[in-house]
Each structure stands twice: as structure tokens, then as C-alpha cells.
PDB file of N, CA, C and O in Angstrom, chain B, residues numbered from 101:
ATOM      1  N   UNK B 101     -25.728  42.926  53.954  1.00  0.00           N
ATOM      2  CA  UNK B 101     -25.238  44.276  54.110  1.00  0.00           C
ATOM      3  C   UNK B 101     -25.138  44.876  52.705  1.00  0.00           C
ATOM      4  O   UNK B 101     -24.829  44.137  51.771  1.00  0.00           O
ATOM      5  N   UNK B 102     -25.357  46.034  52.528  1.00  0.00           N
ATOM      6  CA  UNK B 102     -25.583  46.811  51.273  1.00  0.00           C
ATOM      7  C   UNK B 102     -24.528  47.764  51.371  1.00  0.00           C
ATOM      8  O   UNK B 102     -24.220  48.231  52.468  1.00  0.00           O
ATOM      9  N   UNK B 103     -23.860  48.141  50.159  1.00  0.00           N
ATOM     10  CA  UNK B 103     -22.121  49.004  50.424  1.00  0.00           C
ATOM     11  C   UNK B 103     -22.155  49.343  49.316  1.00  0.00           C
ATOM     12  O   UNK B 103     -21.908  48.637  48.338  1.00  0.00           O
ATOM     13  N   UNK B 104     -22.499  50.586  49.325  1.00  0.00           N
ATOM     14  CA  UNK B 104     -21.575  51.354  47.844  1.00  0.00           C
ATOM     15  C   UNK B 104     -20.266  51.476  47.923  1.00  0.00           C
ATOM     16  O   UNK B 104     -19.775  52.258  48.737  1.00  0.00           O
ATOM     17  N   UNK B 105     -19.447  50.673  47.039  1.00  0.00           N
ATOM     18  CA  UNK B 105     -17.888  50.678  46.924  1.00  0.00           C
ATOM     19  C   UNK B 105     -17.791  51.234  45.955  1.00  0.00           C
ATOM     20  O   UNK B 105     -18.567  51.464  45.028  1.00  0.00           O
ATOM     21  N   UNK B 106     -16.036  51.650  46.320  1.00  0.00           N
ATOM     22  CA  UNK B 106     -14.970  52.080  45.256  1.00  0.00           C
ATOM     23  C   UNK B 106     -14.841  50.980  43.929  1.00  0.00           C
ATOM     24  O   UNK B 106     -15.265  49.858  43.651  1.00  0.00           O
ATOM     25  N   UNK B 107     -14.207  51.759  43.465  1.00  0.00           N
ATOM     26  CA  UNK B 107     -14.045  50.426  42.244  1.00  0.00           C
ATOM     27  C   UNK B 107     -12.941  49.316  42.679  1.00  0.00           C
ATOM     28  O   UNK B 107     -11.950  49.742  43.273  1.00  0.00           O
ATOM     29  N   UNK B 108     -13.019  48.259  42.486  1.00  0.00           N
ATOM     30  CA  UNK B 108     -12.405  47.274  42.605  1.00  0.00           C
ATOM     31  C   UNK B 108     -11.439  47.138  41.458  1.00  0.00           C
ATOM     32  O   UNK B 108     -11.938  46.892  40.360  1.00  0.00           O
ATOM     33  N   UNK B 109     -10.056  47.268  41.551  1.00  0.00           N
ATOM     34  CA  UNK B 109      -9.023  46.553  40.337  1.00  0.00           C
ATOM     35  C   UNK B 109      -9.201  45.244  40.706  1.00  0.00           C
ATOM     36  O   UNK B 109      -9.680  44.580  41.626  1.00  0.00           O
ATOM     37  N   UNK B 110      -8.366  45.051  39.138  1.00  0.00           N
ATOM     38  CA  UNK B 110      -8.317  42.996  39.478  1.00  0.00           C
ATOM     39  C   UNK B 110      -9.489  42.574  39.991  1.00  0.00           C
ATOM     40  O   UNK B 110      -9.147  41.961  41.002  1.00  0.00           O
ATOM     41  N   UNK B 111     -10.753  42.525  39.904  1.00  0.00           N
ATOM     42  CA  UNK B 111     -11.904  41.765  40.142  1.00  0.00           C
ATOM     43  C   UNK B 111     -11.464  40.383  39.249  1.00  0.00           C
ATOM     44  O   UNK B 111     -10.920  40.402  38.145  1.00  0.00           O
ATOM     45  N   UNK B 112     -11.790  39.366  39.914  1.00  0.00           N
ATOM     46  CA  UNK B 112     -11.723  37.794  39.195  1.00  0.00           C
ATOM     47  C   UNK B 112     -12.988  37.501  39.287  1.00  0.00           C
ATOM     48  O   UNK B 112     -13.449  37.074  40.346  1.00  0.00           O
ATOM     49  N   UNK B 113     -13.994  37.748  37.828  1.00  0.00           N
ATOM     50  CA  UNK B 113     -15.548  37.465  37.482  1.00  0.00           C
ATOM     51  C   UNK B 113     -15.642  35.791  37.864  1.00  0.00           C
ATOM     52  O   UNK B 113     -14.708  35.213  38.418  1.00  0.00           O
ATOM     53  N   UNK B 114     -16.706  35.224  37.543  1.00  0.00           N
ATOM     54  CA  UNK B 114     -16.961  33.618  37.859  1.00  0.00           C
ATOM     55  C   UNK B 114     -16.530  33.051  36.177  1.00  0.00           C
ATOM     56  O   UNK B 114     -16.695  31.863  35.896  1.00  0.00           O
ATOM     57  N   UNK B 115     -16.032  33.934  35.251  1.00  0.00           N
ATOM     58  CA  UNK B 115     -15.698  32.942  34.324  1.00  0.00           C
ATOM     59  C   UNK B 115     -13.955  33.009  34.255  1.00  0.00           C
ATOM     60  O   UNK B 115     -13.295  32.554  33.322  1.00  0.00           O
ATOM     61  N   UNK B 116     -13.606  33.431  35.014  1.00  0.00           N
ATOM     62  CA  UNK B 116     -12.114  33.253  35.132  1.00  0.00           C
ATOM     63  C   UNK B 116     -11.236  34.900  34.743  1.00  0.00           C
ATOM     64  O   UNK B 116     -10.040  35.174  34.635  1.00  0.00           O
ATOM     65  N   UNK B 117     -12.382  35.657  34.627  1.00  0.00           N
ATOM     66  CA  UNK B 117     -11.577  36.724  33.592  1.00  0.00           C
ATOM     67  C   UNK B 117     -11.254  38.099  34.702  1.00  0.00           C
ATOM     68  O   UNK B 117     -12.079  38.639  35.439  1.00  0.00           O
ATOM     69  N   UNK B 118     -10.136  38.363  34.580  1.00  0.00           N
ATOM     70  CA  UNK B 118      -9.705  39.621  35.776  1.00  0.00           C
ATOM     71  C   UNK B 118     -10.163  40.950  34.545  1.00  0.00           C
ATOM     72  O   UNK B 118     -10.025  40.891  33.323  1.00  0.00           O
ATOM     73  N   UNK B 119     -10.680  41.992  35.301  1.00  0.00           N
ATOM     74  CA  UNK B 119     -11.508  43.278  35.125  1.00  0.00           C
ATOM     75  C   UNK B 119     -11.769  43.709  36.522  1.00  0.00           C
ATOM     76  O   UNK B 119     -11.954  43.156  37.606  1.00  0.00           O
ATOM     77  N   UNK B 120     -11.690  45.327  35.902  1.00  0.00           N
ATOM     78  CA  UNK B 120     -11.939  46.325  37.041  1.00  0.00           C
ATOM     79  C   UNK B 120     -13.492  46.364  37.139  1.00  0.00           C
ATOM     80  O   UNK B 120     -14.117  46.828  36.185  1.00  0.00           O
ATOM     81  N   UNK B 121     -14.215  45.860  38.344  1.00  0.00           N
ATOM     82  CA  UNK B 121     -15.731  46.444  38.533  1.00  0.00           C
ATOM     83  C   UNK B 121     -15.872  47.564  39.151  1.00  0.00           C
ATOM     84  O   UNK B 121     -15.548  47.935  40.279  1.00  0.00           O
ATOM     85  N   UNK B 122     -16.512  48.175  38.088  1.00  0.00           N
ATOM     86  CA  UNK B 122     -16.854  49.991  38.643  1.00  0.00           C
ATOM     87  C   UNK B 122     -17.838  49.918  40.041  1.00  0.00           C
ATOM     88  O   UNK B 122     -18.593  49.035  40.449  1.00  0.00           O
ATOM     89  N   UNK B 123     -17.480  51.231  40.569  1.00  0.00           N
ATOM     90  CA  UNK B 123     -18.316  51.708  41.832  1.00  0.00           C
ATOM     91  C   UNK B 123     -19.410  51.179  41.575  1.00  0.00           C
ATOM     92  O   UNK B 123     -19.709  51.307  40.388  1.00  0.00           O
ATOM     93  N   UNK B 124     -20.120  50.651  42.164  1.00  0.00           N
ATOM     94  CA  UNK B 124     -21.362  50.931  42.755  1.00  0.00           C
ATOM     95  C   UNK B 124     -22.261  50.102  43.838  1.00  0.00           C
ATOM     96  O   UNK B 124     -21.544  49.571  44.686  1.00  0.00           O
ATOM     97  N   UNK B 125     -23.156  49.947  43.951  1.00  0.00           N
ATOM     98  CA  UNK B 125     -24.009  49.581  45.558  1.00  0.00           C
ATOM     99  C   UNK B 125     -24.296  48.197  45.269  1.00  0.00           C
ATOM    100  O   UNK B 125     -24.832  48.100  44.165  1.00  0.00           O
ATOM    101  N   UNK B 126     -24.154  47.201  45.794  1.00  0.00           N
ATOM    102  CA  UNK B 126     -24.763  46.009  46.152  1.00  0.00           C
ATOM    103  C   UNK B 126     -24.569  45.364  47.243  1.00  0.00           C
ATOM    104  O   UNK B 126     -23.756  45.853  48.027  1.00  0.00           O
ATOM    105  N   UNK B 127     -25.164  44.254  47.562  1.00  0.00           N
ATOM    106  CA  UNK B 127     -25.738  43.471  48.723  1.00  0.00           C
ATOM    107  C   UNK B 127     -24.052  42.795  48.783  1.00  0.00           C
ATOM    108  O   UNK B 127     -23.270  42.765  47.832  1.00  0.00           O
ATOM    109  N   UNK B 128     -23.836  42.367  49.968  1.00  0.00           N
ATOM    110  CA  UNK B 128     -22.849  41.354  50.576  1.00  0.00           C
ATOM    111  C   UNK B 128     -23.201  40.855  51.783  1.00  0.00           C
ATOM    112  O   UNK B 128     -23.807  41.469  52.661  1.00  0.00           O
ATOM    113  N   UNK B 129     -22.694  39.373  51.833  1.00  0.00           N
ATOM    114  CA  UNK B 129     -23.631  38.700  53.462  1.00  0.00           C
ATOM    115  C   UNK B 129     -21.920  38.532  54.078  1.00  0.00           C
ATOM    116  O   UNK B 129     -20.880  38.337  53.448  1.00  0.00           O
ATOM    117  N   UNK B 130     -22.120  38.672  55.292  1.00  0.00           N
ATOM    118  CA  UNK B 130     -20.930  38.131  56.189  1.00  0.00           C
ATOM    119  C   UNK B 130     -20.695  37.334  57.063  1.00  0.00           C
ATOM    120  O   UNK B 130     -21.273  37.150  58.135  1.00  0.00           O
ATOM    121  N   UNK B 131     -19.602  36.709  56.497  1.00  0.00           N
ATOM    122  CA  UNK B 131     -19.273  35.233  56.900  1.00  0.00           C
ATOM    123  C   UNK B 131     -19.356  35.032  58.226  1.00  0.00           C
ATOM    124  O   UNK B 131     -19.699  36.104  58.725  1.00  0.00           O
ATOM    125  N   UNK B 132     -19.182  33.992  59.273  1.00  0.00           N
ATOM    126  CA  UNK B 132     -19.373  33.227  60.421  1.00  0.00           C
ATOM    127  C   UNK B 132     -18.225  33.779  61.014  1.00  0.00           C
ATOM    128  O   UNK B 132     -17.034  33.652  60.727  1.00  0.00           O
ATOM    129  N   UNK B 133     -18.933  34.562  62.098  1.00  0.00           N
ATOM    130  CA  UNK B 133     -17.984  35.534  62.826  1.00  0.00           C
ATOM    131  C   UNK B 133     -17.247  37.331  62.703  1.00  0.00           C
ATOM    132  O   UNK B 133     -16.607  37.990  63.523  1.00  0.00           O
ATOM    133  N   UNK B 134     -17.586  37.554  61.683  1.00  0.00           N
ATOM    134  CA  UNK B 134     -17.994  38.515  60.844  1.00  0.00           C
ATOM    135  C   UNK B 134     -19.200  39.765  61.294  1.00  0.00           C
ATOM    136  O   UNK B 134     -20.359  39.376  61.153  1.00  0.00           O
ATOM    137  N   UNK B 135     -19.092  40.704  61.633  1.00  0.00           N
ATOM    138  CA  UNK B 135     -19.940  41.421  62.817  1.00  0.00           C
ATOM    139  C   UNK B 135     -19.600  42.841  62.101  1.00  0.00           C
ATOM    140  O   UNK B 135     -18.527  43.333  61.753  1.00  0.00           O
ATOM    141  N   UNK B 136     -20.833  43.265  62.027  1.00  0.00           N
ATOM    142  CA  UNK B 136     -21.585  44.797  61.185  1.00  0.00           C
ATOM    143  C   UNK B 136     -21.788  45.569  62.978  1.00  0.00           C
ATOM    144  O   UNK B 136     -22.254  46.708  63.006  1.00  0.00           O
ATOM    145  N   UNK B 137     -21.584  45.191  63.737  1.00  0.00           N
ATOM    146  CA  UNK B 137     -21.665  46.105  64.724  1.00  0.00           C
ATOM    147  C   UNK B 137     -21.441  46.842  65.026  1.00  0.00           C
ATOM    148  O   UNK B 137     -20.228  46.791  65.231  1.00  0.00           O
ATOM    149  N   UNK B 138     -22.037  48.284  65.426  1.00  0.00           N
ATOM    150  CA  UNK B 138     -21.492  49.560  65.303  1.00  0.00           C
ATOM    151  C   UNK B 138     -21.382  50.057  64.254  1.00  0.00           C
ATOM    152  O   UNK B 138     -20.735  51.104  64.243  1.00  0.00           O
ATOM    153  N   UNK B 139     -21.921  49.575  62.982  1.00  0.00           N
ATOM    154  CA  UNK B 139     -21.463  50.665  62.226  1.00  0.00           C
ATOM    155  C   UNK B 139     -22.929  50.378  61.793  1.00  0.00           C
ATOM    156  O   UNK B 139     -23.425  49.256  61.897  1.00  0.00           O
ATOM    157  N   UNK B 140     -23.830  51.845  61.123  1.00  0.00           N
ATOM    158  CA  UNK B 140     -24.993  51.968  60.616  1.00  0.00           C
ATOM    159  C   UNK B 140     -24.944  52.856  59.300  1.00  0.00           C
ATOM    160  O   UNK B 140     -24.079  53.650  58.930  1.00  0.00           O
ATOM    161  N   UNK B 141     -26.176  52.465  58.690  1.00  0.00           N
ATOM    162  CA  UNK B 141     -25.954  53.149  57.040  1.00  0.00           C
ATOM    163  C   UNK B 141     -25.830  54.394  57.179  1.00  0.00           C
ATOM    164  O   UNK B 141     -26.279  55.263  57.926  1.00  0.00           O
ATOM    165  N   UNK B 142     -24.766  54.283  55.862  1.00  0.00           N
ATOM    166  CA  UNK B 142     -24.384  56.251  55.790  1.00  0.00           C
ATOM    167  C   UNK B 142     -22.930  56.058  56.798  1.00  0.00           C
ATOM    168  O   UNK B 142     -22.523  57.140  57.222  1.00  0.00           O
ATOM    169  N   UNK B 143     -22.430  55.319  57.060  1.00  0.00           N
ATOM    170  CA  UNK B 143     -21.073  54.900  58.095  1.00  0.00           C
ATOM    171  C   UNK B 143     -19.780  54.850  56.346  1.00  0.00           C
ATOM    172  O   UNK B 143     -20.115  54.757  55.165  1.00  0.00           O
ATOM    173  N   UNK B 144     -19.186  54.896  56.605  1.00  0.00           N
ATOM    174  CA  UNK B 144     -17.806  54.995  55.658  1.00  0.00           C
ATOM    175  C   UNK B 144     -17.210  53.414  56.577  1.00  0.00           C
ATOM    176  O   UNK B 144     -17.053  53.101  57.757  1.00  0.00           O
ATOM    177  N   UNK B 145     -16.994  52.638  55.015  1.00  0.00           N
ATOM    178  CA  UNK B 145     -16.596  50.918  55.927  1.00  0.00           C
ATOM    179  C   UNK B 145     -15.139  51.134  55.115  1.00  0.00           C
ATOM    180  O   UNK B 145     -15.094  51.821  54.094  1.00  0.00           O
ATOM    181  N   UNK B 146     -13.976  50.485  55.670  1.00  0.00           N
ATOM    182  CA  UNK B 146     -12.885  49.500  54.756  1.00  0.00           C
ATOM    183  C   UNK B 146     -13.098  48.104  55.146  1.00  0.00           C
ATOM    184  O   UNK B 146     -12.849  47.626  56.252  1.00  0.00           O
ATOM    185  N   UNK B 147     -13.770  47.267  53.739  1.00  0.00           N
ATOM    186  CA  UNK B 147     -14.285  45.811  53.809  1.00  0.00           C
ATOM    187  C   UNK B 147     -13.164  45.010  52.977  1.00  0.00           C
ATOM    188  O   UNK B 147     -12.561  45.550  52.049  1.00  0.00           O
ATOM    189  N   UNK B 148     -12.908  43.570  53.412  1.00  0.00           N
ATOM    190  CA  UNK B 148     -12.323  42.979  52.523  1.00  0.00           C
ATOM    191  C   UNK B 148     -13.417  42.037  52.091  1.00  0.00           C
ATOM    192  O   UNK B 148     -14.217  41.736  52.977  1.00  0.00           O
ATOM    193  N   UNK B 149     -13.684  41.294  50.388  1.00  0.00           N
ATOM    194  CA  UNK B 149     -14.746  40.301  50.635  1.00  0.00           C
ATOM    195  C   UNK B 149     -14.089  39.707  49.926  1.00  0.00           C
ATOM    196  O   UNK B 149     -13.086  40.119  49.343  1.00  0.00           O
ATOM    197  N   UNK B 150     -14.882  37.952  49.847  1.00  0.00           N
ATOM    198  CA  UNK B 150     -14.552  37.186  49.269  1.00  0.00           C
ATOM    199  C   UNK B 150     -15.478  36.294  48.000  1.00  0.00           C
ATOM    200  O   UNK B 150     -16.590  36.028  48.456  1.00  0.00           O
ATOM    201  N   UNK B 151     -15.365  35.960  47.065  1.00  0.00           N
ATOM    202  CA  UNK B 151     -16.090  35.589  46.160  1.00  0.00           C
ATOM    203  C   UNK B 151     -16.179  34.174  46.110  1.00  0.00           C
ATOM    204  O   UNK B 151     -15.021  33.759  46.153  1.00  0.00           O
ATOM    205  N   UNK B 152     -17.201  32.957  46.021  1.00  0.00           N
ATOM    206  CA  UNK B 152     -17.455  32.008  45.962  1.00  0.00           C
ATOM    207  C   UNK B 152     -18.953  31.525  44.995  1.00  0.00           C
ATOM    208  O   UNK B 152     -20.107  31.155  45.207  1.00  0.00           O
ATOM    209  N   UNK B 153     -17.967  31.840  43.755  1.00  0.00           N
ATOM    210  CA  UNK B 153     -18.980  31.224  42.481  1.00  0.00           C
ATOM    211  C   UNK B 153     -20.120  30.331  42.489  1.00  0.00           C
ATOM    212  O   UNK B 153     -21.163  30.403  41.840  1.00  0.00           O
ATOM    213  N   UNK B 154     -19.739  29.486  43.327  1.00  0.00           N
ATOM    214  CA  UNK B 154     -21.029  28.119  43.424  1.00  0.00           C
ATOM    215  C   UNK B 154     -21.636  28.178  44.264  1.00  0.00           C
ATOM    216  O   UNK B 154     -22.507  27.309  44.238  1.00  0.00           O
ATOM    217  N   UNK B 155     -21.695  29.272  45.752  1.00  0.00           N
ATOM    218  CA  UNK B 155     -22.317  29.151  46.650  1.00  0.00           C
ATOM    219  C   UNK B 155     -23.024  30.291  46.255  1.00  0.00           C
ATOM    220  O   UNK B 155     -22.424  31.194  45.672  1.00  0.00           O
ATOM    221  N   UNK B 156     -24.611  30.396  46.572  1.00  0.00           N
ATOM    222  CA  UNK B 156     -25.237  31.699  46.729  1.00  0.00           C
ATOM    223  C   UNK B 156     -25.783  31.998  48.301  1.00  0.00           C
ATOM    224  O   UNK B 156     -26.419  31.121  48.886  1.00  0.00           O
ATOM    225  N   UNK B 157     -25.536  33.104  48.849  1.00  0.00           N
ATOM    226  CA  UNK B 157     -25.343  34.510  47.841  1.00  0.00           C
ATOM    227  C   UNK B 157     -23.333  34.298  47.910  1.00  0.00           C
ATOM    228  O   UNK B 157     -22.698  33.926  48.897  1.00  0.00           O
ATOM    229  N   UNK B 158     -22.675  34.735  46.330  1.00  0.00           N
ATOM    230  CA  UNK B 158     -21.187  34.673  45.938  1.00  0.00           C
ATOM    231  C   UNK B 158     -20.457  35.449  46.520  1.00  0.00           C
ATOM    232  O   UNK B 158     -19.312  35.204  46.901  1.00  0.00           O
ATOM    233  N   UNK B 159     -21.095  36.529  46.652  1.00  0.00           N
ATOM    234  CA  UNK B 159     -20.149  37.528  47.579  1.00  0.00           C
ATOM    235  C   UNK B 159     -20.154  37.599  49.315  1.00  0.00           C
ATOM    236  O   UNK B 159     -21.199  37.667  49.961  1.00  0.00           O
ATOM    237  N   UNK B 160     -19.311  37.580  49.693  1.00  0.00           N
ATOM    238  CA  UNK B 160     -18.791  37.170  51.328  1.00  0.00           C
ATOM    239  C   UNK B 160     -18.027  38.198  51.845  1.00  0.00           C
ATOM    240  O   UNK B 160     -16.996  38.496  51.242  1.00  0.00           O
ATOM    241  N   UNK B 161     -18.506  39.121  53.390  1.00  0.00           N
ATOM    242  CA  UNK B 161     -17.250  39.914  53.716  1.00  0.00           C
ATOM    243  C   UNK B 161     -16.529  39.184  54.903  1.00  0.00           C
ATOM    244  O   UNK B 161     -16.967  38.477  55.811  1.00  0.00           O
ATOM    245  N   UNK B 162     -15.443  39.548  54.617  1.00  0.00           N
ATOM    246  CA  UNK B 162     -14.354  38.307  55.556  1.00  0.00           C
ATOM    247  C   UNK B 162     -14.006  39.596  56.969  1.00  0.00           C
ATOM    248  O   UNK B 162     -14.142  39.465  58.185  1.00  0.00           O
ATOM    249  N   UNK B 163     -13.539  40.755  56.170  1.00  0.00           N
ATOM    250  CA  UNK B 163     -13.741  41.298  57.087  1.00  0.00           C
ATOM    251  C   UNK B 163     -14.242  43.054  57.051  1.00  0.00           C
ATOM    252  O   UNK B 163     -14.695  43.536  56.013  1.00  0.00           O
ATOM    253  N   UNK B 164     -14.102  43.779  58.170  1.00  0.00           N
ATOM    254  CA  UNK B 164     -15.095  45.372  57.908  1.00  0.00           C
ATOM    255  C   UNK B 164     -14.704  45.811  58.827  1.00  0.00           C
ATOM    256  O   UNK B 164     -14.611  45.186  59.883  1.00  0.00           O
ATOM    257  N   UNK B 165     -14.396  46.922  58.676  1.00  0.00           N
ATOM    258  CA  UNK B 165     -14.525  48.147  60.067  1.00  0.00           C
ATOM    259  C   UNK B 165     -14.307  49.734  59.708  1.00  0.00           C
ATOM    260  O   UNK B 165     -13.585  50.288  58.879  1.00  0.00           O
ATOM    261  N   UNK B 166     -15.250  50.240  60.700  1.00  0.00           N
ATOM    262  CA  UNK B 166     -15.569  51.199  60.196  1.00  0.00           C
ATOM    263  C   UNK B 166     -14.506  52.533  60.108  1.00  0.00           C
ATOM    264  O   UNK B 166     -13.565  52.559  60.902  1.00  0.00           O
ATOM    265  N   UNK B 167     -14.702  53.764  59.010  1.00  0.00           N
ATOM    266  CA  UNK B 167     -14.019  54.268  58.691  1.00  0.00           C
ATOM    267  C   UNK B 167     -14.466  55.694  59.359  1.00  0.00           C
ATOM    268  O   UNK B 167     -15.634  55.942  59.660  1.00  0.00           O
ATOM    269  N   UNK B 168     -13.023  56.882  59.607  1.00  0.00           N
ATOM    270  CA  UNK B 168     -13.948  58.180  60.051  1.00  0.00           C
ATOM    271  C   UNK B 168     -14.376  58.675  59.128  1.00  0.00           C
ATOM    272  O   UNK B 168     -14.089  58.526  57.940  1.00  0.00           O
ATOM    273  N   UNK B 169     -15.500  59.651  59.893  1.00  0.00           N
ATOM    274  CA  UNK B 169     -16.413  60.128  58.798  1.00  0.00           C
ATOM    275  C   UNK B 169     -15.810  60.819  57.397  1.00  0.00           C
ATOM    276  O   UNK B 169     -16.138  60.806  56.211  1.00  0.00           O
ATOM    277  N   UNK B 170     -14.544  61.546  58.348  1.00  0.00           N
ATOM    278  CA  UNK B 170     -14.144  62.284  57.233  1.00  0.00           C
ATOM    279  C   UNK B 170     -13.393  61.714  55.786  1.00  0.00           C
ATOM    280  O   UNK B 170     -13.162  62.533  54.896  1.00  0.00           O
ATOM    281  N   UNK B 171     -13.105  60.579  55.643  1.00  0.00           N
ATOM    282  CA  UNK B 171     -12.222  59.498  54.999  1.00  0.00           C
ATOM    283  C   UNK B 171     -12.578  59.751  53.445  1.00  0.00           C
ATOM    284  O   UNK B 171     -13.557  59.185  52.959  1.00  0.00           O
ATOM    285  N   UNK B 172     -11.719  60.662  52.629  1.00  0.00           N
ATOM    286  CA  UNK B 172     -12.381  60.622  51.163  1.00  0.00           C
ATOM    287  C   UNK B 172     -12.425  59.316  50.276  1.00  0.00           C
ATOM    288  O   UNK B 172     -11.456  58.563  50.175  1.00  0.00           O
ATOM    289  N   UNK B 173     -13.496  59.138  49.716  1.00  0.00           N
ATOM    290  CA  UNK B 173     -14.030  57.890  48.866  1.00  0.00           C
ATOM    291  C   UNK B 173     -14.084  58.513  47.648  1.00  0.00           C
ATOM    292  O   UNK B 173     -14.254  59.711  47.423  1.00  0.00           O
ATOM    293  N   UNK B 174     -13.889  57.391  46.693  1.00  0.00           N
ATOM    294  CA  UNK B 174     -13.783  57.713  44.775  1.00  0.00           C
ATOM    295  C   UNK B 174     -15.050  57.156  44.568  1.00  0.00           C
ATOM    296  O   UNK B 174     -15.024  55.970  44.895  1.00  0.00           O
ATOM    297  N   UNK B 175     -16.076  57.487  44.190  1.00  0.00           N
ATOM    298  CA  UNK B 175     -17.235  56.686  43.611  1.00  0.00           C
ATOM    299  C   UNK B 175     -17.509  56.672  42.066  1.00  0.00           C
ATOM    300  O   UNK B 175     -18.214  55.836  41.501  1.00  0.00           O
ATOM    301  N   UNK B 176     -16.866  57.697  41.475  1.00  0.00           N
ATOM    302  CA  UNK B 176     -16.906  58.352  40.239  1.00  0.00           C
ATOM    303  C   UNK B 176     -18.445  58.657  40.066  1.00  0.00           C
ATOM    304  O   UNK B 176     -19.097  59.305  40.885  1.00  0.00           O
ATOM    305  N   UNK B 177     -19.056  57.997  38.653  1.00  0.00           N
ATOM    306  CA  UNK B 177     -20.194  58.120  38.208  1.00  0.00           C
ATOM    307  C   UNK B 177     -21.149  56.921  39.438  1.00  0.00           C
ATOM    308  O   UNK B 177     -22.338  57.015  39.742  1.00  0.00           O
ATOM    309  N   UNK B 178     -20.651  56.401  39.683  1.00  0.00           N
ATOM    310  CA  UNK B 178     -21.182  55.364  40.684  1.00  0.00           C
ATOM    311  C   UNK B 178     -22.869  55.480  40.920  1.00  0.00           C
ATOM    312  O   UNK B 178     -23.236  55.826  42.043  1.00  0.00           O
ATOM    313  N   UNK B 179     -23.602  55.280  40.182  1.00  0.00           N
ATOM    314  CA  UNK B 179     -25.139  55.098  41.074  1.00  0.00           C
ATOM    315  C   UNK B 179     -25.712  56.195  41.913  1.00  0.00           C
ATOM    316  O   UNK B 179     -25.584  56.194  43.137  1.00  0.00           O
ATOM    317  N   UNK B 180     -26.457  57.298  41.141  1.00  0.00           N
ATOM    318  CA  UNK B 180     -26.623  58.429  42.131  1.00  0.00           C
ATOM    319  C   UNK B 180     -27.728  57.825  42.968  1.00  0.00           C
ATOM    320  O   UNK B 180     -28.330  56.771  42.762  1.00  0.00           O
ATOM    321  N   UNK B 181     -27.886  58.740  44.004  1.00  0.00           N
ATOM    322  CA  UNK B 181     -28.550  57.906  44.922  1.00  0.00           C
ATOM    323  C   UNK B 181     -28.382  56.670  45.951  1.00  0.00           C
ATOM    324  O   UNK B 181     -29.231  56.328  46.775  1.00  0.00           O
ATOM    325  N   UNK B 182     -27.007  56.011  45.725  1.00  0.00           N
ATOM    326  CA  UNK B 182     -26.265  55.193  46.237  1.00  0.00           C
ATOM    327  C   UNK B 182     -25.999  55.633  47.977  1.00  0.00           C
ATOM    328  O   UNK B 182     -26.176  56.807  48.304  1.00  0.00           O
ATOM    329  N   UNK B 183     -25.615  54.708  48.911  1.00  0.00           N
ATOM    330  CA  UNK B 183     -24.806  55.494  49.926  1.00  0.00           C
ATOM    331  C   UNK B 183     -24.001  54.489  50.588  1.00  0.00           C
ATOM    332  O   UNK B 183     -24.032  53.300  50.268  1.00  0.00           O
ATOM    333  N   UNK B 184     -23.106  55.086  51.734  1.00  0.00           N
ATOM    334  CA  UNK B 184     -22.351  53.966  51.632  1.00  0.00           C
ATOM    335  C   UNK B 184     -22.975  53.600  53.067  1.00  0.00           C
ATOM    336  O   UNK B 184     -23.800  54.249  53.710  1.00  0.00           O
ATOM    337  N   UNK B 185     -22.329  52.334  53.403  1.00  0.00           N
ATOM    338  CA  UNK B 185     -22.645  50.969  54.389  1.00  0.00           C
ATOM    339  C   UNK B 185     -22.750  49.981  53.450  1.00  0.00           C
ATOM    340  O   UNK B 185     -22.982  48.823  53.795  1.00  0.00           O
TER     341      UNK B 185
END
């Protein structure tokens, strides 16, 4: 699944170090039991994910559901061309 997000506070990188990762679009796979159903790109999500350094692919959504359309999002400079899902 591909998701342009908000920025993340407190991100914990794979070398131990907490930082904010800025907006922008990348891939996330979802875990066993975990269901993208009903919602299609260009959908507004609230996702929680989870990070696992040694396994690829590291990023994991635990969980998702979809948001109304109208729901304002911060992207800032975020990746023009980006969208969300």
C-alpha cells in the first residue's frame, strides 16, 4: 500500500535515533489480518504502522481505516504530486 503521510514525531530510525520524518509518500505492506478494503487511492486513511529493522519490507500497517473525505491533512512541502492512500 502506498500513503502519503503526515509527518511523523518521534520516528525511531533502525539506528536507534528518535527524529521527526517529514511528509511524504511511500510503500507499506500489511500485516496478517490487516485489510485495505474499501478504501481506494485518493481515500484519506488514519494508519497505525509498525517498524521491524531486520525484516524486509520494515515498515508494517497494524492497523487503517478510512477517513471522511473532508478530514484536513498537514503535508507541508511533502512531494508534489504525491496522493494519499
Amino acid at each position: 500500500v502506498e500513503i502519503q503521510h503526515e509527518q511523523v514525531p518521534d520516528f525511531v530510525a533502525a539506528d536507534g535515533r528518535r527524529s521527526t520524518m517529514t511528509s511524504m509518500t511511500m510503500p507499506f505492506s500489511l500485516q496478517s489480518g490487516v485489510s485495505a478494503q474499501g478504501i481506494a487511492k485518493g481515500d484519506k486513511v488514519k494508519f497505525t504502522f509498525e517498524t521491524f529493522w531486520k525484516r524486509r519490507p520494515a515498515l508494517w500497517i497494524s492497523a487503517i481505516e478510512k477517513l471522511p473525505a473532508d478530514t484536513a491533512l498537514e503535508f507541508g512541502d511533502a512531494g508534489a504530486g504525491g496522493h494519499t492512500h
